[in-house]
MDTraj code that builds the backbone (N, CA, C; nanometers):
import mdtraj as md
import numpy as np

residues = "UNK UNK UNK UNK UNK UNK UNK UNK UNK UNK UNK UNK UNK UNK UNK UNK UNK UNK UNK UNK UNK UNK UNK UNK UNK UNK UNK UNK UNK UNK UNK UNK UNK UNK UNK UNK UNK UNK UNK UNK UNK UNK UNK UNK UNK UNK UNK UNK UNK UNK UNK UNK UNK UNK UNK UNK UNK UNK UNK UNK UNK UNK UNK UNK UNK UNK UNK UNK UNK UNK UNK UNK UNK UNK UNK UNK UNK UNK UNK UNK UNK UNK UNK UNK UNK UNK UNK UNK UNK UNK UNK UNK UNK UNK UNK UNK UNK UNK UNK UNK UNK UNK UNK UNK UNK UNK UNK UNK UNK UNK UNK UNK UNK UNK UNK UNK UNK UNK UNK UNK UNK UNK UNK UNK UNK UNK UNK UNK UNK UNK UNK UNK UNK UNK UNK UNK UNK UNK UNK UNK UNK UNK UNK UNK UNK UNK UNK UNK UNK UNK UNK UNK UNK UNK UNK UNK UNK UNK UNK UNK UNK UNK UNK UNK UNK UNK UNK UNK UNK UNK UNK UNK UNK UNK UNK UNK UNK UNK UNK UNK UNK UNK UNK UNK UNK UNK UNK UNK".split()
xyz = np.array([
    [0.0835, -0.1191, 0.0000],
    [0.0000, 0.0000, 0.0000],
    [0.0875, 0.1248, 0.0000],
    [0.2207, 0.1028, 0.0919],
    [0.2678, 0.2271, 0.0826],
    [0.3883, 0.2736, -0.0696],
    [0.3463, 0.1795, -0.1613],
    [0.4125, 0.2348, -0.2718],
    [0.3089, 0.2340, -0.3517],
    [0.1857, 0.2198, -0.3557],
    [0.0914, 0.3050, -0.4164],
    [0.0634, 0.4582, -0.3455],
    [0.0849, 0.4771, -0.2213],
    [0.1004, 0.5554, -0.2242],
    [0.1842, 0.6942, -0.2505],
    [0.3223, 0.6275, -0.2848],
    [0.4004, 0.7153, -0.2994],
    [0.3956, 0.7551, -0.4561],
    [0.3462, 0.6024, -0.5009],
    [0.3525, 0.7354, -0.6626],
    [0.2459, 0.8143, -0.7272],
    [0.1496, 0.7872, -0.6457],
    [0.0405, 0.9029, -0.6782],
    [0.0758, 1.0482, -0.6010],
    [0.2075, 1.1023, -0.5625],
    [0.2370, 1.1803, -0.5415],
    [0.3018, 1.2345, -0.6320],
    [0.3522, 1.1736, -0.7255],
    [0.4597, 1.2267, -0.8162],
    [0.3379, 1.2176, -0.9414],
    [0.2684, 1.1848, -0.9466],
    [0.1886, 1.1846, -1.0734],
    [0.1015, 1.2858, -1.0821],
    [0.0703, 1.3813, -0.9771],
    [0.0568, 1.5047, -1.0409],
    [0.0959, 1.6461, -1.1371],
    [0.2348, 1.5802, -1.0909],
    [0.3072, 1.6713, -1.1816],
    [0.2736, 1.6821, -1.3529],
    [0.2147, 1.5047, -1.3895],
    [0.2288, 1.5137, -1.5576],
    [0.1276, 1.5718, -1.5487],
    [0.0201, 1.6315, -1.4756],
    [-0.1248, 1.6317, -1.5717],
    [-0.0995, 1.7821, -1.6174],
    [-0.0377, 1.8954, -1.5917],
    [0.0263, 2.0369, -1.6418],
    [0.0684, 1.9740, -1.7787],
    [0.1279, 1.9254, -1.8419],
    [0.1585, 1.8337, -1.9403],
    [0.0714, 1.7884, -2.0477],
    [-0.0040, 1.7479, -1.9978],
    [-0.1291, 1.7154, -2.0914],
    [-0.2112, 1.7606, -2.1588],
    [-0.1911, 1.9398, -2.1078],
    [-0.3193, 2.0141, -2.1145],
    [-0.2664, 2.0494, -2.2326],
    [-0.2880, 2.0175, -2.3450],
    [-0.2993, 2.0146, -2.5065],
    [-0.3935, 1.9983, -2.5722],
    [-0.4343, 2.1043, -2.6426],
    [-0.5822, 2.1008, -2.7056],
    [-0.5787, 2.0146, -2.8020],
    [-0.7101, 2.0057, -2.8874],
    [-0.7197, 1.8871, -3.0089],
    [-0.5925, 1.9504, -3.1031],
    [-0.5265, 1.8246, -3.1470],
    [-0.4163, 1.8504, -3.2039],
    [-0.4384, 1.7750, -3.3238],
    [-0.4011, 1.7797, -3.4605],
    [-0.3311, 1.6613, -3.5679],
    [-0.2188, 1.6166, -3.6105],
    [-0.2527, 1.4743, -3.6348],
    [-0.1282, 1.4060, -3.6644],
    [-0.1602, 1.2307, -3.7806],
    [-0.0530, 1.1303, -3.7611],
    [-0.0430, 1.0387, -3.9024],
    [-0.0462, 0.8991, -3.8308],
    [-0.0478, 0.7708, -3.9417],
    [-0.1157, 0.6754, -3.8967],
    [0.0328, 0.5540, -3.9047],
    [0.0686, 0.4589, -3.8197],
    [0.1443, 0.4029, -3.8878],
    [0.2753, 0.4313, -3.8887],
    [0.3407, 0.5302, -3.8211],
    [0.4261, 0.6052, -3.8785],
    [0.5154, 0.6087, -3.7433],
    [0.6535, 0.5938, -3.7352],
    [0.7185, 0.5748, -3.6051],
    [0.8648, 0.6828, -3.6592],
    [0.8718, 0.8281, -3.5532],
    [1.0108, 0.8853, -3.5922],
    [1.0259, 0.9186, -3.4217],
    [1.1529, 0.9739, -3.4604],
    [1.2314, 0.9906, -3.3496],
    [1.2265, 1.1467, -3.3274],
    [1.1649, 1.2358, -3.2125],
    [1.1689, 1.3741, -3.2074],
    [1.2439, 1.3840, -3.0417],
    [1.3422, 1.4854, -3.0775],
    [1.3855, 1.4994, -2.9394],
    [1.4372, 1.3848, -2.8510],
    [1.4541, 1.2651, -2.8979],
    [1.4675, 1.1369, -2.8749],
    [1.4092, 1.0651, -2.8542],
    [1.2973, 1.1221, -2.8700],
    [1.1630, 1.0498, -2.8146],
    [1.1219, 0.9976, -2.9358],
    [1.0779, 0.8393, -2.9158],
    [1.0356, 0.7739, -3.0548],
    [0.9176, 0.7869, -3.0917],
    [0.8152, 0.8332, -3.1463],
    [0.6771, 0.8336, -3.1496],
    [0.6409, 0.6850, -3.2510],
    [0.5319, 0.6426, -3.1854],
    [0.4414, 0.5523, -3.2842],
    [0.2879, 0.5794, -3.3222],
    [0.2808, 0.4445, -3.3646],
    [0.1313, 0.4698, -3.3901],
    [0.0769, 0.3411, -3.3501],
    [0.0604, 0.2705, -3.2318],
    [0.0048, 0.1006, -3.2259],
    [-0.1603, 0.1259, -3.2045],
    [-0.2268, -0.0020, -3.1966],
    [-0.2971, -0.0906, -3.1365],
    [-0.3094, -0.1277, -2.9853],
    [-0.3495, -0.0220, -2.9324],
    [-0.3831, -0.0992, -2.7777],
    [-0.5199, -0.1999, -2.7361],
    [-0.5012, -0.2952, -2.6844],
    [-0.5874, -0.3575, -2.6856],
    [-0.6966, -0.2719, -2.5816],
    [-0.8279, -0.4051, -2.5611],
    [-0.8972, -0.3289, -2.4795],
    [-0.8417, -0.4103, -2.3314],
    [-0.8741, -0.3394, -2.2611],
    [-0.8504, -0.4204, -2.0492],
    [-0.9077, -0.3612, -1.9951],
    [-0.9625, -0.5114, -1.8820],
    [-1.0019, -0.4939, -1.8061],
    [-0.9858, -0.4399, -1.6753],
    [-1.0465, -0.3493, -1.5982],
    [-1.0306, -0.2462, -1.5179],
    [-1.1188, -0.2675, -1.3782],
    [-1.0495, -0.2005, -1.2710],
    [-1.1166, -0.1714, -1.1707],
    [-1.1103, 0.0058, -1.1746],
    [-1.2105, 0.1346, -1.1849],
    [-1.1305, 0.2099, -1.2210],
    [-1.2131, 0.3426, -1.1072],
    [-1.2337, 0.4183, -1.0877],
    [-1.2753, 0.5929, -1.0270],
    [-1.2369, 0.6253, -1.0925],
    [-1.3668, 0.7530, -1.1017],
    [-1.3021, 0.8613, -1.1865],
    [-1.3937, 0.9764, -1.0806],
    [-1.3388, 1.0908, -1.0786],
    [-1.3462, 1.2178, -1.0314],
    [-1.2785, 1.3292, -1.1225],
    [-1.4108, 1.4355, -1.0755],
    [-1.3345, 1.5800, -1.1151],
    [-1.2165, 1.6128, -1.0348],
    [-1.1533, 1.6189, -1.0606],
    [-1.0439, 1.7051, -1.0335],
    [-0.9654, 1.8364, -1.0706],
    [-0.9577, 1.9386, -0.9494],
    [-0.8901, 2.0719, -0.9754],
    [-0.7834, 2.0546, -0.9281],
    [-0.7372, 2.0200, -0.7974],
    [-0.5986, 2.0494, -0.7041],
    [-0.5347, 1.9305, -0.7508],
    [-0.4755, 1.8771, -0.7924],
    [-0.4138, 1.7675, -0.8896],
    [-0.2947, 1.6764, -0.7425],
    [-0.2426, 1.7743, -0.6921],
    [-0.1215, 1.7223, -0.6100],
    [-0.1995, 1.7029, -0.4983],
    [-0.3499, 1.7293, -0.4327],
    [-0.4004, 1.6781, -0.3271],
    [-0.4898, 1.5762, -0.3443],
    [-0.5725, 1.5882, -0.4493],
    [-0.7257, 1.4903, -0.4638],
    [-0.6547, 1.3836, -0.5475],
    [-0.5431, 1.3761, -0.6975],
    [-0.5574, 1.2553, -0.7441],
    [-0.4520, 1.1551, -0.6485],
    [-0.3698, 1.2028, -0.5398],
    [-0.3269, 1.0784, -0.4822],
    [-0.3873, 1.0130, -0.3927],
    [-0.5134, 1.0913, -0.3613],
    [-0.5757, 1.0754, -0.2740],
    [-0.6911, 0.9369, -0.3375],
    [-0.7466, 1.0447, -0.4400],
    [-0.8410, 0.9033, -0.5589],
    [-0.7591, 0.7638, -0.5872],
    [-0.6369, 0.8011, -0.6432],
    [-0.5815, 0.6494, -0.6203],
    [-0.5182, 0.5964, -0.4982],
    [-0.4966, 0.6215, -0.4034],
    [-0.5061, 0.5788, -0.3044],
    [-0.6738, 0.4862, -0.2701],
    [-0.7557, 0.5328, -0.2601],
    [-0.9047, 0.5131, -0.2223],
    [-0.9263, 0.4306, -0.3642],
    [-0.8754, 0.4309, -0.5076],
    [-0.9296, 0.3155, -0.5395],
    [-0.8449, 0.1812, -0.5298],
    [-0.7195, 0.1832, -0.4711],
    [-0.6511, 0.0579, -0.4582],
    [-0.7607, 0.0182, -0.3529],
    [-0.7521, 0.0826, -0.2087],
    [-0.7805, 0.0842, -0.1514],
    [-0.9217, -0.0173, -0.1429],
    [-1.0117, 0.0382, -0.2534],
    [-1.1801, -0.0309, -0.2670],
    [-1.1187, -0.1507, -0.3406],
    [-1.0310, -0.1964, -0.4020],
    [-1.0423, -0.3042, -0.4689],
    [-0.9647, -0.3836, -0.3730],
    [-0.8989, -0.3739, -0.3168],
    [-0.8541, -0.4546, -0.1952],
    [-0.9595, -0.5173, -0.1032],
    [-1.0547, -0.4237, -0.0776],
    [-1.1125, -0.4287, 0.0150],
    [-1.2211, -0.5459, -0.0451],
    [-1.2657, -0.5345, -0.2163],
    [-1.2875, -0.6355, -0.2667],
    [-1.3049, -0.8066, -0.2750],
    [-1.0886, -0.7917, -0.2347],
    [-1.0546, -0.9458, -0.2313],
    [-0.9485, -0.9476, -0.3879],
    [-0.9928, -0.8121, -0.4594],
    [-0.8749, -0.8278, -0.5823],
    [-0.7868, -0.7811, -0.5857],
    [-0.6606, -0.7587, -0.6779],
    [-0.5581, -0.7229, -0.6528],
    [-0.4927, -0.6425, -0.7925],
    [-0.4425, -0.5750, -0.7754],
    [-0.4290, -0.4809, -0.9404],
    [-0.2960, -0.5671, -1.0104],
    [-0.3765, -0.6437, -1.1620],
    [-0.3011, -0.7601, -1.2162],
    [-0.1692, -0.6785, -1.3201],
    [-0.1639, -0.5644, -1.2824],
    [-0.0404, -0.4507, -1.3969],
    [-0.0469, -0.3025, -1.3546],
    [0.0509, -0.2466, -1.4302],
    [0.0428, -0.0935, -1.3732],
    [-0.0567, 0.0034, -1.3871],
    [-0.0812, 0.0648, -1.3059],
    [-0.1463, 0.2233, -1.2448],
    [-0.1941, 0.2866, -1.4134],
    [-0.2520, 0.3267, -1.4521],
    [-0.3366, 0.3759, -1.5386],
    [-0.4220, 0.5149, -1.5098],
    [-0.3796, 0.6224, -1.5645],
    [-0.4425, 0.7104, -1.5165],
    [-0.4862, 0.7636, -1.6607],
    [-0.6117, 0.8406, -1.6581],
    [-0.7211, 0.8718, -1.8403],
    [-0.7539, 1.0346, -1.7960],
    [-0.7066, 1.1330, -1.8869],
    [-0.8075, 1.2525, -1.8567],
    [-0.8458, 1.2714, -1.9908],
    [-1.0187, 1.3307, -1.9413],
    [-1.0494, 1.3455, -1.9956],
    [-1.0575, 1.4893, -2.0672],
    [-1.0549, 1.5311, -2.1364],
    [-0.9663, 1.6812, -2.1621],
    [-1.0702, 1.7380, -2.3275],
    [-1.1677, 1.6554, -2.3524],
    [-1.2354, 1.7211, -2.4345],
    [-1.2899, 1.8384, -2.4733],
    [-1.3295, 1.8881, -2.3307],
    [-1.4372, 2.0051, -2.3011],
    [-1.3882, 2.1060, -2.2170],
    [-1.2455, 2.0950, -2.2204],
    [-1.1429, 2.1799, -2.1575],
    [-1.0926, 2.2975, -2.2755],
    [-1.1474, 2.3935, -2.1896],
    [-1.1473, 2.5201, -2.3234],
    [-0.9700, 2.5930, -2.2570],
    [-0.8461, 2.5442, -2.3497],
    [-0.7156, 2.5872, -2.2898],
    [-0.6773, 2.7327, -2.3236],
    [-0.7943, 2.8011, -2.3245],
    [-0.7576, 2.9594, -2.3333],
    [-0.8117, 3.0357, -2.1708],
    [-0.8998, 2.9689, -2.0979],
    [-0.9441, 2.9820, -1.9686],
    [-0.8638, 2.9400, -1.8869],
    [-0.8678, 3.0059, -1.7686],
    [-0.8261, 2.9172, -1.5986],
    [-0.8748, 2.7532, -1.6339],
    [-0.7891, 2.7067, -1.6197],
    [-0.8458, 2.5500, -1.6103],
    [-0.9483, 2.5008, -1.4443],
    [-0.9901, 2.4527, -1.4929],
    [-1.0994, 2.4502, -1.3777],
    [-1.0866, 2.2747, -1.3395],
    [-1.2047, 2.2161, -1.3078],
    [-1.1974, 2.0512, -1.2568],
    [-1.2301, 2.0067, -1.4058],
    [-1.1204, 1.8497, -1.3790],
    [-1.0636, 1.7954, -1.5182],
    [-1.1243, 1.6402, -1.4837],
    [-1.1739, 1.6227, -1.5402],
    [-1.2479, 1.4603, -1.5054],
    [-1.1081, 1.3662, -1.4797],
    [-1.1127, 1.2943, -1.4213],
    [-0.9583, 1.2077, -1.4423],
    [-1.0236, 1.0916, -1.3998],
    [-0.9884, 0.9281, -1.4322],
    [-0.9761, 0.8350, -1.4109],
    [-0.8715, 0.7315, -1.3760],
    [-0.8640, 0.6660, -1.2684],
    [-0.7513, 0.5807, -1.1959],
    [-0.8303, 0.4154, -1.2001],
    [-0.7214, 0.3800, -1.2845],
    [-0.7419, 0.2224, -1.3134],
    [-0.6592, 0.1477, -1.2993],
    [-0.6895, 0.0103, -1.2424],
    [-0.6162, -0.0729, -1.2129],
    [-0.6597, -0.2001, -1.3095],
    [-0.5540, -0.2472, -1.3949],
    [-0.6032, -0.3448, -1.4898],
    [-0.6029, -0.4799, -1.3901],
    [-0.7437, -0.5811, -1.3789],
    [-0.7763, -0.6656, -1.2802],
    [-0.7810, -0.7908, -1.4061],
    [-0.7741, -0.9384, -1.3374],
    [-0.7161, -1.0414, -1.3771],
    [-0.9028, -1.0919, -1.3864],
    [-0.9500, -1.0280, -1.3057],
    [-1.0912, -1.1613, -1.2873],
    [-1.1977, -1.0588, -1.3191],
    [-1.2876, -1.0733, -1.3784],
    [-1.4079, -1.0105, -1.4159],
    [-1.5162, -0.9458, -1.2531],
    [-1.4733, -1.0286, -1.1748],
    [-1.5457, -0.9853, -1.0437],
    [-1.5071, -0.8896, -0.9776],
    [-1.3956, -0.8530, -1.0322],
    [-1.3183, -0.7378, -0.9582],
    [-1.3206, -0.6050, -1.0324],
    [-1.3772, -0.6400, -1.1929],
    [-1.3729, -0.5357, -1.2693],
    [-1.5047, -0.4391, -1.2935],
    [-1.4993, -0.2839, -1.2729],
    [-1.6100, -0.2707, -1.2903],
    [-1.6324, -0.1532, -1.4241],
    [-1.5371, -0.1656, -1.5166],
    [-1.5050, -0.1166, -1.6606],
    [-1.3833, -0.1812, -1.7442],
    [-1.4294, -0.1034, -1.8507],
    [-1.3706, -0.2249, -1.9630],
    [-1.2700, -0.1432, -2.0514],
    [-1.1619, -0.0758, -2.0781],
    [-1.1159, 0.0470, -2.1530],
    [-1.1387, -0.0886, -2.3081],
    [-1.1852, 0.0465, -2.4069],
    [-1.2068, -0.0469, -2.5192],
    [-1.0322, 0.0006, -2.6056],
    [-1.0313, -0.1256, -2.7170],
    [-0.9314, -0.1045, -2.7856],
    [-0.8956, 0.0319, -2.8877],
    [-0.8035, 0.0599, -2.8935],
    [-0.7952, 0.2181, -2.9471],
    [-0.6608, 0.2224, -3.0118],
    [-0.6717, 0.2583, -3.0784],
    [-0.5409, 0.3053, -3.1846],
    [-0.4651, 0.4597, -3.1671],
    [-0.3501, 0.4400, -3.0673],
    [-0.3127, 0.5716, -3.0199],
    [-0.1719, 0.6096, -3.0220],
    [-0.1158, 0.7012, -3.0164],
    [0.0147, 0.7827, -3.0454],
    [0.0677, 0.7282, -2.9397],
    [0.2092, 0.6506, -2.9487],
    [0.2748, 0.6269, -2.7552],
    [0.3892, 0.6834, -2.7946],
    [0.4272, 0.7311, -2.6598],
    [0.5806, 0.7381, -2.6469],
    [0.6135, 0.6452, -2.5173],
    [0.7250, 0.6210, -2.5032],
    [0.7740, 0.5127, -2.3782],
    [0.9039, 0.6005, -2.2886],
    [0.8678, 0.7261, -2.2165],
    [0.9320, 0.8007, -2.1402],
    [1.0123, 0.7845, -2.0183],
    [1.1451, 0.7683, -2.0229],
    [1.2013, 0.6979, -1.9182],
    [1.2601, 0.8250, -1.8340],
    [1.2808, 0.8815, -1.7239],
    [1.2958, 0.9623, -1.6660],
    [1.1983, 1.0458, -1.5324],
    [1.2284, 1.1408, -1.4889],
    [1.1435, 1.1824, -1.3545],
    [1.0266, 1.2609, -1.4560],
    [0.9394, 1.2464, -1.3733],
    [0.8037, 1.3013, -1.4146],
    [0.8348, 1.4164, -1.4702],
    [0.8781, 1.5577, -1.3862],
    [0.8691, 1.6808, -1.4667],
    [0.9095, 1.6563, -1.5728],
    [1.0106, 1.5702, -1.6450],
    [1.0701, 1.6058, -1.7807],
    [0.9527, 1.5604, -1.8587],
    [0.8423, 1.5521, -1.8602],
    [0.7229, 1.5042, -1.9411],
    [0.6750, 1.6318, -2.0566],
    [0.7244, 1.7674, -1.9607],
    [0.6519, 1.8611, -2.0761],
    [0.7476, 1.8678, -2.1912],
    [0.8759, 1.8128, -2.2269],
    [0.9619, 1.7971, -2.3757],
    [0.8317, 1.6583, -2.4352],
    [0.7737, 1.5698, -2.3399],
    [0.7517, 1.4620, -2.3727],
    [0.6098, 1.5298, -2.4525],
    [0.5117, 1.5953, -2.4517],
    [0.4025, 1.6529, -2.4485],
    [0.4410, 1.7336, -2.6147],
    [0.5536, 1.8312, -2.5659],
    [0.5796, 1.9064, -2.6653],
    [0.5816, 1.8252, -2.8198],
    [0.6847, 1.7053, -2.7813],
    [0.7144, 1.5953, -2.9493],
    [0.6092, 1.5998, -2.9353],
    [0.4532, 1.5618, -2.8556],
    [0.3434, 1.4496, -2.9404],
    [0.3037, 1.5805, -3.0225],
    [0.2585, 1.7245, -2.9850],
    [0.2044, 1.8345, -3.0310],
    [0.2535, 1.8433, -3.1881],
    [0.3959, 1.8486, -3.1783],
    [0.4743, 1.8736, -3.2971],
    [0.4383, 1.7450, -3.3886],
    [0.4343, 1.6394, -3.3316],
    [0.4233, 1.4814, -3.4116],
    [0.2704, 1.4779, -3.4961],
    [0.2056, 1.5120, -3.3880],
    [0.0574, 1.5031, -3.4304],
    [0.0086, 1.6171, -3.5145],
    [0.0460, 1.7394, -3.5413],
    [0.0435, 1.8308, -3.6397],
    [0.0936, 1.7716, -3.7755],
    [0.1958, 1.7456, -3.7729],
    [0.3301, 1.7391, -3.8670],
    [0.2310, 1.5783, -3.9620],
    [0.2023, 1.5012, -3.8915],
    [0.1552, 1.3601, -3.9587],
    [-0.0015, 1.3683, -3.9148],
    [-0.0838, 1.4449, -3.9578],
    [-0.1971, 1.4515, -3.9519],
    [-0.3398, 1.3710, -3.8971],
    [-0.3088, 1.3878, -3.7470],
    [-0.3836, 1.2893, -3.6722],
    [-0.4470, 1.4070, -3.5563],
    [-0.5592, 1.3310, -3.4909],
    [-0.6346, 1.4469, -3.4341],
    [-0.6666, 1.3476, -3.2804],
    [-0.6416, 1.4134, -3.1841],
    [-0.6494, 1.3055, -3.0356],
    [-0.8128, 1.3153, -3.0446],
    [-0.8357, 1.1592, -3.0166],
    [-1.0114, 1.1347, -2.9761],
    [-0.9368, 1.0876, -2.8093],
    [-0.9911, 1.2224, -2.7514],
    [-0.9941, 1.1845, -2.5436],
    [-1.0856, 1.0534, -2.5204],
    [-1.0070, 0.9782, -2.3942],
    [-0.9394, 1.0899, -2.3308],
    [-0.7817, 1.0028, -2.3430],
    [-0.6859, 1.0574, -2.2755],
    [-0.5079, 1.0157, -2.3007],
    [-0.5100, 0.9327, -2.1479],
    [-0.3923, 0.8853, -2.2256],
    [-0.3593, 0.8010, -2.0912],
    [-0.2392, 0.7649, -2.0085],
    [-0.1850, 0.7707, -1.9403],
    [0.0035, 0.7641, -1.8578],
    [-0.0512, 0.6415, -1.8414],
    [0.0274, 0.4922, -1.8579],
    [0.0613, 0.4068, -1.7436],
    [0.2032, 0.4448, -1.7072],
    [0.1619, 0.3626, -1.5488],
    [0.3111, 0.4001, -1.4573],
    [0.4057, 0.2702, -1.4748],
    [0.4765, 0.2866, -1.5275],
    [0.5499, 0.0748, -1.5108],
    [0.6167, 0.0385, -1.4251],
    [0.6886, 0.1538, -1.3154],
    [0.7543, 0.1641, -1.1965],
    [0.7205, 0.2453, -1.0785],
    [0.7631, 0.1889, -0.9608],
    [0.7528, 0.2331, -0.9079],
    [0.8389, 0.3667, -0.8168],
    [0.8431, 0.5017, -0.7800],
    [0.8939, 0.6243, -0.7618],
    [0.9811, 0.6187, -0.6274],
    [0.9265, 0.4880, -0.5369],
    [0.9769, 0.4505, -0.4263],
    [1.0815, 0.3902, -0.4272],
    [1.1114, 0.2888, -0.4893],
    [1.2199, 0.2305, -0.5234],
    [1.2962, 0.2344, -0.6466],
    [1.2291, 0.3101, -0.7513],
    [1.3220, 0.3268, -0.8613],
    [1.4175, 0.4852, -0.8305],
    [1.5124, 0.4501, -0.9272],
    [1.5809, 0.5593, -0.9262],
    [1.4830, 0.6930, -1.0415],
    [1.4997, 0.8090, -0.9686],
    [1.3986, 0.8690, -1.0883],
    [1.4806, 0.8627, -1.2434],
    [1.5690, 0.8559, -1.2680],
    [1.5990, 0.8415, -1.4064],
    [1.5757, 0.7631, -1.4572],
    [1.5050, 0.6300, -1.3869],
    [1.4681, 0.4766, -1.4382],
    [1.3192, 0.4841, -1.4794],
    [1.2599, 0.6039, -1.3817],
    [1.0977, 0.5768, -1.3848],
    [1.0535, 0.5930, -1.5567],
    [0.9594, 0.4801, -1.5612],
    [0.9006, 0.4475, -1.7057],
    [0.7639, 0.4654, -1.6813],
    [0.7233, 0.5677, -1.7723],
    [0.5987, 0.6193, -1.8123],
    [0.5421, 0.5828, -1.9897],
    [0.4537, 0.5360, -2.0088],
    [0.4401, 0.4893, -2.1361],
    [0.3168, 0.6043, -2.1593],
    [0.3182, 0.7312, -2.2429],
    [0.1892, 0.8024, -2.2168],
    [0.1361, 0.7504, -2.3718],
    [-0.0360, 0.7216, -2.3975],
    [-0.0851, 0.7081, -2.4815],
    [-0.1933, 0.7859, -2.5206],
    [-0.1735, 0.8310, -2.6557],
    [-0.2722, 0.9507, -2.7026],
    [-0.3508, 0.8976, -2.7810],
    [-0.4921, 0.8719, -2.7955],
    [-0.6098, 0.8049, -2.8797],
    [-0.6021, 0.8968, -2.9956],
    [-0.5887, 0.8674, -3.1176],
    [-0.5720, 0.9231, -3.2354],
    [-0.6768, 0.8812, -3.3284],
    [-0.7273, 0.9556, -3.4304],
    [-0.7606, 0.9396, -3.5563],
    [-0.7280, 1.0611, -3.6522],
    [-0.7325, 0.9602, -3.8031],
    [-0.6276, 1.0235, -3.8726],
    [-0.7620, 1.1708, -3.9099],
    [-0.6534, 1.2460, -3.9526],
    [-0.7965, 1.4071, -4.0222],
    [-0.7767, 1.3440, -4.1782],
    [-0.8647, 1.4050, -4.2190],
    [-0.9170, 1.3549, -4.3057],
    [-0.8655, 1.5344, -4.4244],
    [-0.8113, 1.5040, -4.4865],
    [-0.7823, 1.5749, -4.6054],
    [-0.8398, 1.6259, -4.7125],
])
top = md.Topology()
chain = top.add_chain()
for i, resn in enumerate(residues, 1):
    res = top.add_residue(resn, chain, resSeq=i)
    for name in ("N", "CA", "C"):
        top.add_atom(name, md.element.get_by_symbol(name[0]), res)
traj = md.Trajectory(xyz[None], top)
């Protein structure tokens, strides 16, 4: 428990990061920006135990939400079968205003259907595989902006960080963040 809790402390930092309006970009297509490799895969769909809440104060309420949903699925009898999954939803976020409360979702991908009480469906989305401490995420943010203009693809919300390590025991230059952006191509 106490290294779920510690990295929902550091995972506030990416969501400043994210706040990128509808952008375009290309299908298929894997380059290297800033060192960062961009793709284009196939994520499947998984199964989830998941909360979701509005959220404004990012560094108090979402460690708090994932905390409280390990927490309910424990309390269950299940156990989270892979890494931390966090979704905002960022559709209806007008980025010329004060940002206000941002829907966010905390999921834990679960092994048994009894434990699950959502399903993320399969989606075809932009990844990068970010190895380093959280703040360095806004270079990570910047490539997808530039990527997704440049190769003509448009984010369908909401995006998604999994965490693949943990902040407690990794060194932060080790921590691996895989962020995934739901894409479809624009149409010409």
């Amino acid at each position: 428990m106490k290294n779920f809790q510690l990295v929902f402390l550091f995972i506030f930092l990416t969501t400043n990061f994210l706040l990128i309006g509808p952008i375009a970009f290309s299908q298929n297509q894997s380059i290297t920006s800033q060192s960062f490799e961009i793709e284009v895969i196939e994520v499947p769909e998984v199964l989830v135990f998941s909360v979701k809440k509005e959220i404004q104060d990012f560094s108090q309420e979402l460690p708090q939400l994932i905390h409280n949903s390990v927490v309910e699925l424990t309390k269950m009898g299940g156990k989270p079968a892979g890494p931390l999954i966090v979704l905002y939803y960022l559709e209806n976020v007008d980025f010329k205003q004060p940002l206000g409360k941002i829907l966010t979702e905390v999921a834990w991908p679960v092994d048994n259907a009894q434990y699950s009480n959502n399903q993320f469906p399969k989606i075809k989305a932009a990844r990068i595989m970010f190895k380093g401490p959280y703040q360095g995420m806004n270079a990570v943010y910047q490539s997808i902006h530039s990527w997704l203009v440049q190769n003509h693809y448009k984010i369908v919300y909401p995006t998604r960080e999994i965490y693949h390590n943990d902040p407690t025991t990794t060194p932060i230059e080790e921590l691996l963040t895989e962020i995934l952006i739901p894409v479809e191509e624009l149409k010409e």
